[in-house]
VOPAFI-817458 format. One record per residue: x, y, z of N, C-alpha, C in turn; residue in one letter. Coordinates in steps of 0.2 Angstrom, whole numbers, plus 5000, padded with zeros to 4 digits. Each point is the difference from the previous one (the first is absolute). Last residue first. Layout:
<pts>
XYZXYZXYZA
...
</pts>
This chain:
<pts>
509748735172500650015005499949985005X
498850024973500349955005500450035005X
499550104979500050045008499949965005X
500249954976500550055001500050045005X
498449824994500649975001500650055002X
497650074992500449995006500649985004X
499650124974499749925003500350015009X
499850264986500549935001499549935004X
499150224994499949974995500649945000X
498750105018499550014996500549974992X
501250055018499649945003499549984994X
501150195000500649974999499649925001X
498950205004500050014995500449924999X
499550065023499549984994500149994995X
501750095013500149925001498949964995X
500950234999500449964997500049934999X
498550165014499949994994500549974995X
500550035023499249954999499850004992X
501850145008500249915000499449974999X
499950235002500249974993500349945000X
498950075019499850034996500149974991X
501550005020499449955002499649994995X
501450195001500349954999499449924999X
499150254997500149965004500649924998X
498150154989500550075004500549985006X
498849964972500149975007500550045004X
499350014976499650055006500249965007X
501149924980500150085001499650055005X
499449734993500850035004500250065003X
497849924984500150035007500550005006X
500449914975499450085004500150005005X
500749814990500550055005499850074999X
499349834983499749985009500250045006X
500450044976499550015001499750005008X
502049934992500050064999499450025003X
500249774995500550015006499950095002X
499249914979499649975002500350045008X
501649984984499450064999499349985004X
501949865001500250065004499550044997X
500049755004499850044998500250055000X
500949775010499950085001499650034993X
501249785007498949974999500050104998X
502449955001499649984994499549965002X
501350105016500150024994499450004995X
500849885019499450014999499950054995X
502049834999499350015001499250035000X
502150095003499849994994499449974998X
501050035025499850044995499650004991X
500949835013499550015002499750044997X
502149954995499549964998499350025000X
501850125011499950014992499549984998X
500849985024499450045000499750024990X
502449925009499749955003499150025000X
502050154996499949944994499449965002X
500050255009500549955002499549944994X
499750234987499849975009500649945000X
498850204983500849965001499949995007X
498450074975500050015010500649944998X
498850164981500749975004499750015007X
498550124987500249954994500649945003X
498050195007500649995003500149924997X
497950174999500549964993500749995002X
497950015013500450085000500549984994X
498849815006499650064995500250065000X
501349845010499849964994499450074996X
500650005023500650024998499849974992X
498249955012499950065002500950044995X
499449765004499750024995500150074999X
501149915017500449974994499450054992X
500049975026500350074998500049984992X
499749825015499250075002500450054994X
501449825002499750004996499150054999X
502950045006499350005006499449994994X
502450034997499749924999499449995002X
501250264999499949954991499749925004X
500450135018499550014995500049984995X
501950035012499749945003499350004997X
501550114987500149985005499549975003X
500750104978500349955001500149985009X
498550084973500050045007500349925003X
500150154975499849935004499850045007X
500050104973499850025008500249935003X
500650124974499849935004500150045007X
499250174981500849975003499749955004X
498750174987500349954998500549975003X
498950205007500750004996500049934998X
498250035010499850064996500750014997X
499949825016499449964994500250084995X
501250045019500349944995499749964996X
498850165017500550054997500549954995X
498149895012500050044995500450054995X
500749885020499749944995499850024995X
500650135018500449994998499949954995X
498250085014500450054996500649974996X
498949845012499650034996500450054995X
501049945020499949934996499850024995X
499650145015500450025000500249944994X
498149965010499750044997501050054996X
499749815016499649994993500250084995X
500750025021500549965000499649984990X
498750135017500650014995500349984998X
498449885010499650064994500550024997X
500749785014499950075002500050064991X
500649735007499250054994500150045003X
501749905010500249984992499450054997X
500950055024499549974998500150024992X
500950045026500249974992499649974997X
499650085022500150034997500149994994X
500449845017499350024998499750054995X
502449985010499749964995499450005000X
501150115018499750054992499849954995X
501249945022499550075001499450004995X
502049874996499449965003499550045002X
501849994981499950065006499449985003X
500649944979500449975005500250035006X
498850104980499849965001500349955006X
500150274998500249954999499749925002X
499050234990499949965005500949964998X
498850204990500350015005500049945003X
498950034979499749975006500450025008X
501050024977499050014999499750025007X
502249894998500250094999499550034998X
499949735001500250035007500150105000X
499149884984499450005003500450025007X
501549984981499350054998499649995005X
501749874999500150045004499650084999X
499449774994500249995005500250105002X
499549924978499550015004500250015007X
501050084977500449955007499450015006X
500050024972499850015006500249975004X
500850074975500149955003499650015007X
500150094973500250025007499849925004X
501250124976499549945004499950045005X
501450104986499849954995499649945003X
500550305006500149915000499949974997X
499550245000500949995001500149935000X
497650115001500150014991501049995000X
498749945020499849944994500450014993X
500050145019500449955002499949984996X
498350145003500850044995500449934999X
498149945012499950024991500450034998X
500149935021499949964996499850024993X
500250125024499950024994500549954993X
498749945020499750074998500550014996X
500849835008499449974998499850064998X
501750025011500349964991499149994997X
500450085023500150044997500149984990X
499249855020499550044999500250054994X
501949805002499550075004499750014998X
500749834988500149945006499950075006X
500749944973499450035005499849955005X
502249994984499649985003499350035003X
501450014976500150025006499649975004X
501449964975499150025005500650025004X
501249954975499950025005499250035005X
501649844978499350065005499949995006X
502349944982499649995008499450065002X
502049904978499450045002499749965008X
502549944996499449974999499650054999X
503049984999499450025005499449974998X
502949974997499350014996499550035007X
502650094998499649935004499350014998X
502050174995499849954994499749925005X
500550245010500549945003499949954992X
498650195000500550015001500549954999X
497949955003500050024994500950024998X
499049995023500049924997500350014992X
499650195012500749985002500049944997X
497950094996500750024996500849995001X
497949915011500049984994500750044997X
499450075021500349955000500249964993X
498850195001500750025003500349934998X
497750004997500450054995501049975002X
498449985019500049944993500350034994X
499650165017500649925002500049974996X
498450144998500350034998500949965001X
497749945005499849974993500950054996X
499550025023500149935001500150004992X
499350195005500649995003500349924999X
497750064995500450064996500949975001X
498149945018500149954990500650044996X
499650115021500249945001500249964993X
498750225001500949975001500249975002X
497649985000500250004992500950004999X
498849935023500150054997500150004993X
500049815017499550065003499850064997X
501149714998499950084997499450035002X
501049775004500050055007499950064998X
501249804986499550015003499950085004X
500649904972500150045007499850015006X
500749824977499550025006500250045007X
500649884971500450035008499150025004X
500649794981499650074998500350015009X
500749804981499950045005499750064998X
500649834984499249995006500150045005X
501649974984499850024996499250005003X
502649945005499549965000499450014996X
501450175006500349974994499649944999X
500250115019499250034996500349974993X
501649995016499549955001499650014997X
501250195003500349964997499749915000X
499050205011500250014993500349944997X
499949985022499350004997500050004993X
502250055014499849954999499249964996X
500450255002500549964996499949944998X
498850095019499750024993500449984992X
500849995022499549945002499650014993X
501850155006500149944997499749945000X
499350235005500250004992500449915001X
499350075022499449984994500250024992X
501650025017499749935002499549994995X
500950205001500649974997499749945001X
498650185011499949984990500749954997X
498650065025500749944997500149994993X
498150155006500550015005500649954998X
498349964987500050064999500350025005X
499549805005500249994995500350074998X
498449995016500949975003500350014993X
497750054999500550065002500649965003X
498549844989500550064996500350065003X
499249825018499949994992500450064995X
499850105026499849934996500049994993X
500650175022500449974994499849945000X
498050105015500850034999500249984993X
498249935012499850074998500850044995X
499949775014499550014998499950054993X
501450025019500249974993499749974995X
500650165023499349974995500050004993X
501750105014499749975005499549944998X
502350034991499650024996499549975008X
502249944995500150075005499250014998X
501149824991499849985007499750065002X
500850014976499249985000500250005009X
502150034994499550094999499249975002X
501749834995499850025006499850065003X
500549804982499650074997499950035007X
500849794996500750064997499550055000X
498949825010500650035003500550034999X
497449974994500649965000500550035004X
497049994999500550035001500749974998X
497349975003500449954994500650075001X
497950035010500349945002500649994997X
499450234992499549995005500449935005X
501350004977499550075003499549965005X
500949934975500350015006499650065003X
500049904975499650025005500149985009X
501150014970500149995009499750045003X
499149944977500550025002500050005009X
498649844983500050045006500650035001X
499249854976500650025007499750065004X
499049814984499950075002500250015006X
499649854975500450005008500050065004X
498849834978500150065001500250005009X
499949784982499550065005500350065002X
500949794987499850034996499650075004X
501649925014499950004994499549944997X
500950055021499549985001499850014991X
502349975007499549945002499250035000X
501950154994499949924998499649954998X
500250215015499750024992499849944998X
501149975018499550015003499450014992X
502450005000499749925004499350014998X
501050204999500149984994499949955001X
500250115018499250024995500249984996X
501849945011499349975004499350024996X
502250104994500149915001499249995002X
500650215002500049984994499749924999X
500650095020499450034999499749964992X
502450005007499749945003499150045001X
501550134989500249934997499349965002X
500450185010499850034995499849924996X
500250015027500550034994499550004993X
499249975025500349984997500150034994X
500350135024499349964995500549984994X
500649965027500250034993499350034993X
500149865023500250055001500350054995X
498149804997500749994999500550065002X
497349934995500449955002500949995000X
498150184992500249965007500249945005X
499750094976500450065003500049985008X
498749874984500949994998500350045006X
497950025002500249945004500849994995X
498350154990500650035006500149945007X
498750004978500849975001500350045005X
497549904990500350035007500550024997X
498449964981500749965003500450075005X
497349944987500350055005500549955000X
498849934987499650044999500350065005X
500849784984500050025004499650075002X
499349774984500650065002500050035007X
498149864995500250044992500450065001X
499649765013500050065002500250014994X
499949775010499550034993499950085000X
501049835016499250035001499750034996X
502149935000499749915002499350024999X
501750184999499949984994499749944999X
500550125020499650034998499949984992X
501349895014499349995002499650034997X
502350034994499749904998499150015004X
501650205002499750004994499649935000X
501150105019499350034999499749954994X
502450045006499649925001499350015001X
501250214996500149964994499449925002X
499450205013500749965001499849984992X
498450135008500450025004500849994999X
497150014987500749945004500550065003X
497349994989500450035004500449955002X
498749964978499949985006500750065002X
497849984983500750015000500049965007X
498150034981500149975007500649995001X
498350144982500649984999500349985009X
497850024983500450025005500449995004X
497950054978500649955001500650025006X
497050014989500750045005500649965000X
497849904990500650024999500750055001X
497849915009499850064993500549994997X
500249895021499349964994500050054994X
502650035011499249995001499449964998X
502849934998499450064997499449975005X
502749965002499649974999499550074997X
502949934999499350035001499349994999X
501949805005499850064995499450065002X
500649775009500650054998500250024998X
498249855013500050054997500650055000X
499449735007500250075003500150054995X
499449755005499550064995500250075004X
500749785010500549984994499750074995X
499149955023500650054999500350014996X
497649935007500249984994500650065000X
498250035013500449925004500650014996X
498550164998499749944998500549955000X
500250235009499449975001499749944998X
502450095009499649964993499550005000X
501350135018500449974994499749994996X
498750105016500750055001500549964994X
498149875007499750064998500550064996X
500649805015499849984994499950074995X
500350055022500749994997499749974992X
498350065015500450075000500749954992X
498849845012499750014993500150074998X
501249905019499949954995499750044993X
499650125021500850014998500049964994X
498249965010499950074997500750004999X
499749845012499649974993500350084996X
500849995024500249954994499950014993X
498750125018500450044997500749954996X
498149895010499850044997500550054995X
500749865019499749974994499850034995X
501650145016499249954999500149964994X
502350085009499350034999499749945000X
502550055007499349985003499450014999X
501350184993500249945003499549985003X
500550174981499449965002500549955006X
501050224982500049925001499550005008X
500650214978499749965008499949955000X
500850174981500650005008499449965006X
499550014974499850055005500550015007X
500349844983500050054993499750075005X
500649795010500550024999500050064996X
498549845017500050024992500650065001X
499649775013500350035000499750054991X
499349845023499950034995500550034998X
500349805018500150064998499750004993X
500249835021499650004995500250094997X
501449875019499550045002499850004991X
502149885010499549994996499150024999X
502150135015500149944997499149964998X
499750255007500349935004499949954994X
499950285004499749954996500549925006X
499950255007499149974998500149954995X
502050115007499349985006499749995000X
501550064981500249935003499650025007X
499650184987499749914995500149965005X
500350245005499549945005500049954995X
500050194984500150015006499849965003X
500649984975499649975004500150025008X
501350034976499850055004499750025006X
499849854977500650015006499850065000X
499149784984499950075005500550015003X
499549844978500450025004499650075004X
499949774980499550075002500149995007X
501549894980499649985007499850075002X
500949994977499449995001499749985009X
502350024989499849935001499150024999X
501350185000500349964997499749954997X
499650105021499850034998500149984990X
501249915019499450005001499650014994X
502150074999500249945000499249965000X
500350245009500249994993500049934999X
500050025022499450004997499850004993X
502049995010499449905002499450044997X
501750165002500249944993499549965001X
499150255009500549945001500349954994X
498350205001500750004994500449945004X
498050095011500049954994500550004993X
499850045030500550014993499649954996X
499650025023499550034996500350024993X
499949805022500550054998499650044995X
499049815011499850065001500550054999X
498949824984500449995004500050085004X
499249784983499650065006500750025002X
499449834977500350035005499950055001X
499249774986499950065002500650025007X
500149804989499150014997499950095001X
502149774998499750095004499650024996X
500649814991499649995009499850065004X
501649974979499349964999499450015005X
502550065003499550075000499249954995X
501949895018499949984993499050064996X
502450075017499449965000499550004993X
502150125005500249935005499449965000X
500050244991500549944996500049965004X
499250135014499550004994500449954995X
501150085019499649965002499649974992X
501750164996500149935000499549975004X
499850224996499849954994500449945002X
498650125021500650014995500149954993X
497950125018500349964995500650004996X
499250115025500050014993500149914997X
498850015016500150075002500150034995X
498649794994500650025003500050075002X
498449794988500050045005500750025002X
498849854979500750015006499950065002X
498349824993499950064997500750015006X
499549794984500250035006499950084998X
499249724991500050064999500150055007X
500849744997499550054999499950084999X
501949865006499749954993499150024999X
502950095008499350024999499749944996X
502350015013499749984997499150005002X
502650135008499249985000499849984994X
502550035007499549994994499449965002X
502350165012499349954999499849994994X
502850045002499350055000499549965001X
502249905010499750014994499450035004X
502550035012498949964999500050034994X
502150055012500049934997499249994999X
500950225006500049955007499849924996X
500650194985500550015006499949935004X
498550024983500449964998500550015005X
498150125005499849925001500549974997X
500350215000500150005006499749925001X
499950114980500650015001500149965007X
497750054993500549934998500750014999X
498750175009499649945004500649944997X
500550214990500349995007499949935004X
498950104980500549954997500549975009X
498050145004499849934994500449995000X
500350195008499849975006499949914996X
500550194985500649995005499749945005X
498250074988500549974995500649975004X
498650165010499749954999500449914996X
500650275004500249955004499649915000X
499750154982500849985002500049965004X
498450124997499749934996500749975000X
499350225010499849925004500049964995X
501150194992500249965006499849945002X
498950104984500649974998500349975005X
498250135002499949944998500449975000X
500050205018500049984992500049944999X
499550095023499849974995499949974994X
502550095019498950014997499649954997X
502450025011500050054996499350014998X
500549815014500150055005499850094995X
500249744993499450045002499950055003X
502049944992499550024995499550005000X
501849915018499950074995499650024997X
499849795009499750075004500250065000X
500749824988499450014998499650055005X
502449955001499950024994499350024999X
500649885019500250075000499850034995X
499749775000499450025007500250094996X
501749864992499450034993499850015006X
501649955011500050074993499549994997X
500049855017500150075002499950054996X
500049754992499650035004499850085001X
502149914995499850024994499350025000X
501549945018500250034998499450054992X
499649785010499950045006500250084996X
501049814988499050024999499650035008X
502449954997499750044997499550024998X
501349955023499849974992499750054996X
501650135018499549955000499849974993X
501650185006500149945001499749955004X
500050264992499849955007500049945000X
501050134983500250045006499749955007X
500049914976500650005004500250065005X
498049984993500249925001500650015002X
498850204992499849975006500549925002X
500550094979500250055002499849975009X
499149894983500649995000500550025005X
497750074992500149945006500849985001X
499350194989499750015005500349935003X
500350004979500550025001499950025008X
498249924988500549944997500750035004X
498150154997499849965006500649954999X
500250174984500150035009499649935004X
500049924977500650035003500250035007X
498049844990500250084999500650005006X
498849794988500750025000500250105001X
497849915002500649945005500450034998X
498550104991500050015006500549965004X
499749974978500150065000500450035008X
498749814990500649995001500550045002X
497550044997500449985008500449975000X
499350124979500050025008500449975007X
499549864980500650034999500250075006X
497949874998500749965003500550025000X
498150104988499849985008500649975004X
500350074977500050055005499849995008X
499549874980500549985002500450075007X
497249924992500750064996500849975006X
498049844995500250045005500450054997X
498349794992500250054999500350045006X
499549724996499750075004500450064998X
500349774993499650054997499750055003X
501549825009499349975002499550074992X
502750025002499849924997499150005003X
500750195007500150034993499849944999X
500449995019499250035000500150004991X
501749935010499849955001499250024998X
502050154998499949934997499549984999X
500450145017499650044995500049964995X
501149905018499250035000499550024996X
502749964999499349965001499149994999X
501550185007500249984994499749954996X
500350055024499350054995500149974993X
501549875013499349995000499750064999X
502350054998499549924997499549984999X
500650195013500250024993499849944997X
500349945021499450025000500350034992X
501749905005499549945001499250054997X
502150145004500049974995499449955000X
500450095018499750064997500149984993X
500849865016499250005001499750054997X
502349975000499549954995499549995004X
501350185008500050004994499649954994X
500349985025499550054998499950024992X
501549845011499449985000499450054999X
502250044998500149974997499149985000X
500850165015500050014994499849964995X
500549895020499550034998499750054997X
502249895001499449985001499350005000X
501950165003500149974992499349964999X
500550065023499550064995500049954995X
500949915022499549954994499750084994X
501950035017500249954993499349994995X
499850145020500250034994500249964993X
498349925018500550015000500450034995X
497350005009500549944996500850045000X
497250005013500750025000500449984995X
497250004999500749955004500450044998X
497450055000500750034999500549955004X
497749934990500150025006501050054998X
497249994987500849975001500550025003X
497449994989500250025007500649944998X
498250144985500549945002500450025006X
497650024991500250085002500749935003X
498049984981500350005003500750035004X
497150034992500950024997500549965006X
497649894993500450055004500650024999X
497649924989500849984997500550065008X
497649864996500250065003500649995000X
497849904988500849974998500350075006X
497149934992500650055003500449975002X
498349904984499850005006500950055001X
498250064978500649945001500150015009X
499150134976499649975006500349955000X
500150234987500349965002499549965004X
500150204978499749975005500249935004X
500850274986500049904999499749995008X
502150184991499350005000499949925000X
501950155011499949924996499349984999X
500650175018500750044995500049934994X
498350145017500049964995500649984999X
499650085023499950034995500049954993X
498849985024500850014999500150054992X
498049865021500150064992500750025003X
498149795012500450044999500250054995X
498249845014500250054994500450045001X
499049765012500450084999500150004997X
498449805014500150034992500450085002X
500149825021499550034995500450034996X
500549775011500050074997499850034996X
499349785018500250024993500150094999X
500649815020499750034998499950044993X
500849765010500350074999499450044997X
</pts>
């Protein structure tokens, strides 16, 4: 057989982490069940058998989430509870009823039909997340409603090496059905990184891709897959060469010195003594055991508009509450930094249907202007925050601020809320209050912004995308994107200064906080906080402390005269090389 050549492929990140394992192609299955006729007498009958096969499956999730809980795997219980959810939804439980005893056919033909229909509804309405993550769900619990209808137990592939699972999508029951020891990584070409197998993944530390256009073409049962999941690109069929370098990328990327027991779980310091604080960005509650395996100094960004998209509703006041209060919890004694709801551009819901009509949404209602449009949604996301701030480690975070009446406005809801809190006799917490920089315009005028916040926070990502005019996932344009581009430094600059001259903490929380070219450079601008995915902490900290940062100052002269992306990557990657040991650029 002839050998396959090497390809590179790119999806999106949604499970940071490095993998190398031979390819598992998990096929959706598409059941085929034939329509028999049955007789008026046999309905009761098969009512009967549809009803304990909707009772049997309710058992086995149930189970399930058991059985992860008894191995010490962490799962929010919402993963199962969801799609208990979805089994027992109503309009679909009373649809088949209704069909059975019109067309008097069995029932798992009958039940087939209804969900095929239901999910072609909800694709049919658009893109929104929620939807797709419904019908995902719906189609999940369906697969195993439809294996207890026809008498088959579920598969249980037995892993006994390391696997990289390939799928169109990945549903959480395939993923619970294998002993996740083995799952070493997952690709897939669906593009929800809010799925449950992914969640679930992500949890676990398996470093995850999706979004992968052509996966299932170009991969083949036990084909040798790379998988880094901290960038969205898996290797297939690589080289020998490209092997090693993945091996020592991953060594390099966890422990340099082998020794996993020397985890650092506290803030570190410079060689001068710079001292600076290594958070981690999460999303989900189940974020926390990784991000506390890896030694993170609290939170540094908490997504939460994944509460607001996982559910046709947003969620209640209560139930906000509950969760940053988990969240406060667990990562205590460290400091917690809520994201208020940054919805907008990709991330769209379905009770906000004013956001569909928007031609350029990019440009449109993002981040704090939805908030400041949905002021009953964001006084009770404020509430809930409030009231968890009794913990005594939270701090709030505004994204997407372009204007001084933005903060104003925001800092004006808080007031509000606090008094209706105060009102009703319900305790609350002090909460200081940042904002994100993340436009050109926050940056320029970062010196008013400084004398209203109590931090500021940098969201390199969409600072370089609203700099740059580029969409990075826009295949036209992604060369365009570029992390050293002079302004992109130089805007980075303005805002570092304006928070060194008000004394307020600066981090910076995107893809640039892990980039250790960039590490010395954000150390001398006096940026005190980086928040990155758990899995880049170590590392980080590590280099931390060979840095000098007065020493670091001096070298980054000639930054300011470079007139060229190319330009200031050559002198960063000098400077960075000149005082980090090699080991930190193995790849």
């Amino acid at each position: 057989m002839t050998e396959l050549k090497e390809t590179a492929m790119e999806g999106y990140p949604a499970s940071p982490g490095f993998a190398i394992g031979s390819a598992l192609i998990l096929k959706l299955e598409h059941e085929i069940v034939r329509q028999k006729k049955i007789l008026p007498a046999e309905l009761p009958g098969e009512l009967e058998r549809f009803e304990k096969a909707i009772l049997q499956t309710k058992e086995e999730l149930l189970r399930a989430k058991a059985s992860l809980s008894s191995l010490g795997l962490t799962v929010e219980e919402s993963l199962f509870d969801v799609q208990i959810l979805a089994l027992e939804d109503e309009m679909i439980l009373q649809a088949v009823k209704e069909k059975l005893q019109r067309d008097l056919i069995c029932v798992e033909a009958v039940y087939q039909d209804i969900i095929r229909s239901f999910i072609a509804g909800l694709n049919k309405i658009g893109e929104d997340e929620y939807l797709r993550e419904r019908a995902i769900e719906i189609r999940d619990v369906a697969k195993r409603v439809l294996k207890k209808l026809k008498g088959e137990e579920g598969y249980n592939l037995v892993l006994e090496a390391p696997k990289i699972l390939i799928a169109d999508v990945l549903l959480l029951s395939d993923l619970v059905s294998l002993d996740l020891r083995h799952v070493a990584g997952i690709v897939t070409e669906d593009g929800s990184r809010t799925s449950h197998a992914v969640i679930l993944a992500r949890s676990q530390g398996i470093p995850a891709i999706v979004g992968v256009q052509g996966l299932l073409e170009n991969v083949v049962n036990g084909q040798t897959i790379l998988v880094d999941g901290s960038k969205g690109i898996l290797i297939v069929n690589p080289t020998e060469e490209k092997r090693e370098a993945m091996r020592k990328q991953a060594l390099s990327y966890l422990y340099f010195t082998g020794n996993e027991e020397k985890v650092f779980s506290h803030p570190v310091e410079s060689l001068d003594g710079k001292k600076v604080t290594v958070s981690a960005n999460i999303e989900f509650p189940q974020d926390i055991p990784v991000m506390l395996k890896n030694g993170a100094d609290g939170i540094g960004l908490y997504r939460t508009e994944f509460l607001f998209l996982k559910s046709n509703r947003p969620p209640t006041e209560e139930e906000q509450y509950q969760q940053y209060k988990t969240v406060a919890e667990h990562a205590k004694p460290n400091q917690v930094i809520i994201r208020t709801l940054d919805l907008g551009a990709d991330k769209v819901v379905a009770y906000l249907p004013w956001r569909w009509m928007e031609e350029n949404p990019v440009l449109g209602a993002r981040g704090i202007r939805i908030s400041l449009k949905e002021k009953g949604m964001f006084k009770t996301q404020l509430r809930a925050i409030l009231r968890a701030a009794v913990e005594g480690n939270l701090a709030v975070m505004f994204p997407m601020i372009t204007d001084l009446s933005e903060v104003f406005a925001a800092k004006e809801m808080i007031e509000k809320a606090k008094a209706e809190l105060s009102a009703q006799g319900l305790p609350f917490g002090e909460l200081p209050c940042g904002i994100m920089i993340e436009t050109p315009s926050s940056c320029l005028i970062a010196e008013h912004l400084a004398q209203e916040v109590d931090f500021f926070s940098i969201g390199s990502n969409d600072l370089i995308q609203y700099t740059l005019a580029v969409d990075r996932m826009n295949n036209n344009v992604e060369y365009l994107y570029q992390p050293f581009h002079p302004s992109i430094l130089l805007l980075i600059r303005m805002a570092a200064e304006a928070a060194t001259k008000k004394n307020i903490p600066i981090g910076i929380c995107g893809e640039m906080s892990s980039d250790l070219l960039l590490l010395p450079f954000f150390l001398a601008l006096g940026i005190d906080r980086l928040s990155m995915g758990s899995v880049f902490i170590q590392r980080t900290k590590r280099a931390i402390q060979f840095l000098d940062v007065g020493k670091i100052k001096n070298s980054l002269e000639p930054l300011w005269r470079a007139k060229t992306a190319q330009e200031t990557f050559e002198i960063l990657n000098q400077v960075a090389r000149s005082f980090l040991p090699t080991c930190f650029f193995d790849s």
